[in-house]
Backbone as CSV, one residue per row, in Angstrom:
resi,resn,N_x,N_y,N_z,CA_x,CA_y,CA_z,C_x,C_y,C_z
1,UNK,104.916,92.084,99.476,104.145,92.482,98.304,102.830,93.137,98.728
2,UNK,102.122,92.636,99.523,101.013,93.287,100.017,101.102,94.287,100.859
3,UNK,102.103,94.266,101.343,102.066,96.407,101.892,102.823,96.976,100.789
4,UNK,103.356,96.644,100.010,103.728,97.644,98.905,102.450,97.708,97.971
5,UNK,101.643,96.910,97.379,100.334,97.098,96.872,99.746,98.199,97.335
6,UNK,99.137,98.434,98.945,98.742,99.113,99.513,99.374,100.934,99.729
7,UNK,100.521,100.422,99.877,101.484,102.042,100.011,101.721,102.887,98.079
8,UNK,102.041,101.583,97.045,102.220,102.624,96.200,100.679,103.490,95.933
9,UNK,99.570,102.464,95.940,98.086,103.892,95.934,98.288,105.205,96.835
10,UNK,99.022,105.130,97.522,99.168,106.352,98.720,100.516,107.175,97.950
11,UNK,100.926,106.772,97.370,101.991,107.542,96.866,101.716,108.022,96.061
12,UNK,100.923,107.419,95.306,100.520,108.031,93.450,99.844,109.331,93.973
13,UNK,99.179,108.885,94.751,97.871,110.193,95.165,98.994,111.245,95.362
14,UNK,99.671,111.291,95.972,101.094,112.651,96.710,101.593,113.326,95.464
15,UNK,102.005,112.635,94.613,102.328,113.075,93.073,101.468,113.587,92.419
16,UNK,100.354,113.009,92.432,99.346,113.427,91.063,97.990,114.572,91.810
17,UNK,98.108,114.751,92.624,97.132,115.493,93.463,97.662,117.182,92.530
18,UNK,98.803,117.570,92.824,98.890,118.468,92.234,98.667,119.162,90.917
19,UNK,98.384,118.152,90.167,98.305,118.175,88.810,96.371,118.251,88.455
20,UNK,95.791,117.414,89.463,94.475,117.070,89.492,93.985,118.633,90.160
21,UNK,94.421,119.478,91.541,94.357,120.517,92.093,94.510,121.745,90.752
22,UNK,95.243,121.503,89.545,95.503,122.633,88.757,94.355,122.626,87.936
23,UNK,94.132,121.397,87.673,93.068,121.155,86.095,92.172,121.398,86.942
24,UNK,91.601,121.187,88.094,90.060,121.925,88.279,90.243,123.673,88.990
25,UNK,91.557,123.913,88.639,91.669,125.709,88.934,91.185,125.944,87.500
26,UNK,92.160,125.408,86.500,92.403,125.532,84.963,90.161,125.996,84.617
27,UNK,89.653,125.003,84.655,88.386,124.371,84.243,87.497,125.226,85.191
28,UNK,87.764,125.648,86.405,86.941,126.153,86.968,86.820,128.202,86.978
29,UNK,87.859,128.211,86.645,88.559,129.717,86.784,89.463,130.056,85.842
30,UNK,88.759,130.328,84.377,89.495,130.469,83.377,90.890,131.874,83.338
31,UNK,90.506,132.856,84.354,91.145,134.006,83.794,92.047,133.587,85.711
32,UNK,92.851,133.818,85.735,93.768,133.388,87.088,95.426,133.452,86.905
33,UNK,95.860,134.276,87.691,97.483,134.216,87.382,97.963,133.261,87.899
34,UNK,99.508,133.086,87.284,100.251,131.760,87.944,100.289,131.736,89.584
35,UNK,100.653,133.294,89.945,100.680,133.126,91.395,99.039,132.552,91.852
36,UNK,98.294,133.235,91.707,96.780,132.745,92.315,96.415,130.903,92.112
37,UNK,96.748,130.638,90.738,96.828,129.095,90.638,97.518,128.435,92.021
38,UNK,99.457,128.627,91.731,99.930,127.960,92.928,99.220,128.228,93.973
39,UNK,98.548,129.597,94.821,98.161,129.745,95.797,97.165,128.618,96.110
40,UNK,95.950,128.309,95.063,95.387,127.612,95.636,95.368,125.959,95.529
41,UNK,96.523,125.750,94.766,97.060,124.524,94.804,97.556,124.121,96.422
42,UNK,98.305,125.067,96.995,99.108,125.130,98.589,98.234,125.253,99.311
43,UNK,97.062,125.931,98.969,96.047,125.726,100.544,95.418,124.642,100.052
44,UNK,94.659,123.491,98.980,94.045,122.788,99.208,94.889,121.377,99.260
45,UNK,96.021,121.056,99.114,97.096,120.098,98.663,96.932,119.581,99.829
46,UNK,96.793,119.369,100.999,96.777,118.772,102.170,95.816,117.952,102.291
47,UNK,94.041,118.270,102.541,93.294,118.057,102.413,92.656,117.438,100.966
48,UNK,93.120,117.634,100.092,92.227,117.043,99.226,93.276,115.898,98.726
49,UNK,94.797,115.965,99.351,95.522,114.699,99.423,95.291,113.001,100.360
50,UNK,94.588,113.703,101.172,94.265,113.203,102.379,92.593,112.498,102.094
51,UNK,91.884,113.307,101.374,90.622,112.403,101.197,90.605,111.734,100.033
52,UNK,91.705,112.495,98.485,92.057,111.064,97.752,92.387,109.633,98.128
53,UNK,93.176,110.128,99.195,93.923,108.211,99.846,92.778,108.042,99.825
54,UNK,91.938,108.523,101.131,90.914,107.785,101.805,90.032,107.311,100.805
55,UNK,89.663,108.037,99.683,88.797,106.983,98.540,89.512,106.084,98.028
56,UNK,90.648,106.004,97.563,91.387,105.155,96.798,91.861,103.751,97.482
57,UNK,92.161,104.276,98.808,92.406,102.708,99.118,92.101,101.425,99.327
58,UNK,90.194,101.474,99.801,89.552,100.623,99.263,89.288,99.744,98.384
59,UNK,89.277,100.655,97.311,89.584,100.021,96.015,90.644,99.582,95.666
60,UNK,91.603,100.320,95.466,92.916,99.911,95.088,93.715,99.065,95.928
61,UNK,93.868,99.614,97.231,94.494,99.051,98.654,93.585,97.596,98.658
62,UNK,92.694,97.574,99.708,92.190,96.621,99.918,91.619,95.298,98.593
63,UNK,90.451,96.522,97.961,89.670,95.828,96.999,90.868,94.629,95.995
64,UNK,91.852,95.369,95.625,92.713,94.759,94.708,93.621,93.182,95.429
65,UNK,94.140,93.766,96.818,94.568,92.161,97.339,93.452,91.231,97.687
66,UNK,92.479,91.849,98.507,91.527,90.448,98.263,90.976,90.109,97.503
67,UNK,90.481,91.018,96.337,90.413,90.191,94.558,91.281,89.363,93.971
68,UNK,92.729,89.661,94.421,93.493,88.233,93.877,93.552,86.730,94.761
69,UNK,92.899,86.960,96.011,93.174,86.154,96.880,91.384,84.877,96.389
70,UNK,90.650,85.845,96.495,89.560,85.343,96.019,89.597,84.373,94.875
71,UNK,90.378,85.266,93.655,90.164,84.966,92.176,91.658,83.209,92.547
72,UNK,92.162,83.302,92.867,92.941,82.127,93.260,92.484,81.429,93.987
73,UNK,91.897,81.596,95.272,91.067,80.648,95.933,89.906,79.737,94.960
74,UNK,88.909,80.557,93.976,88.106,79.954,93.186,88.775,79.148,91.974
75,UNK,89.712,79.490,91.058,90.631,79.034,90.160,91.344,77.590,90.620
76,UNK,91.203,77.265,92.130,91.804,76.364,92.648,90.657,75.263,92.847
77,UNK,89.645,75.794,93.140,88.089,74.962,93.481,87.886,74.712,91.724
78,UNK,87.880,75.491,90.384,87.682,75.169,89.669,88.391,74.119,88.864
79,UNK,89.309,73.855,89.143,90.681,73.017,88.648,90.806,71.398,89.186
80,UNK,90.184,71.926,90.524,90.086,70.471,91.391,88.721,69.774,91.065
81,UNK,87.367,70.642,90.329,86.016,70.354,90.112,86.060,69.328,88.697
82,UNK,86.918,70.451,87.527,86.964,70.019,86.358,87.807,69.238,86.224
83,UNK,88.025,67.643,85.505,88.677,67.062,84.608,89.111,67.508,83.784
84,UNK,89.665,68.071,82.678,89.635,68.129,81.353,89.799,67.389,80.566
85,UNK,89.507,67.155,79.438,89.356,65.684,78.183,91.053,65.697,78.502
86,UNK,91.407,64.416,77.995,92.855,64.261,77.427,93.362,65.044,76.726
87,UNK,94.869,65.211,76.866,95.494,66.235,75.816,95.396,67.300,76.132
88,UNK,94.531,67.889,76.877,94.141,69.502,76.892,95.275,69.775,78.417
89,UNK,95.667,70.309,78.586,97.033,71.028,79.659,96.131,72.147,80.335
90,UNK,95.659,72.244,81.654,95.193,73.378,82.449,96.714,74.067,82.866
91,UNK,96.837,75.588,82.921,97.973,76.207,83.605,97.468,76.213,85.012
């Protein structure tokens, strides 16, 4: 589970890069033919695939498994701290 956590952020980026590469042709360069669009979708698709991961995985990659590891480690200290009145059921 935790290298698939890590690998699907690297995948999304491969898919959606292209789409993200058009909307700032779209937004930046209103008058542009289809060929000139793809063109500069193909020269920057490498590179700006490559420094999406590199922002994203932190967050997503890393930040996200040791936030659950954390948030369970404390949930476990809180459970063992608190009693609860009678009747009341902790999950």
């Amino acid at each position: 589970m935790l290298f698939h956590s890590f690998l699907l952020s690297f995948f999304k980026r491969i898919r959606s890069t292209p789409l993200h590469l058009h909307g700032l042709d779209l937004y930046n360069r209103e008058k542009g033919s289809f060929t000139e669009r793809l063109d500069f979708v193909r020269k920057e698709y490498v590179k700006t695939t490559l420094a999406r991961m590199g922002r994203i995985f932190p967050a997503y990659g890393i930040g996200g498994v040791v936030n659950k590891h954390i948030r369970k480690y404390g949930n476990n200290l809180l459970h063992e701290a608190y009693q609860p009145p009678h009747g009341i059921i902790l999950k």
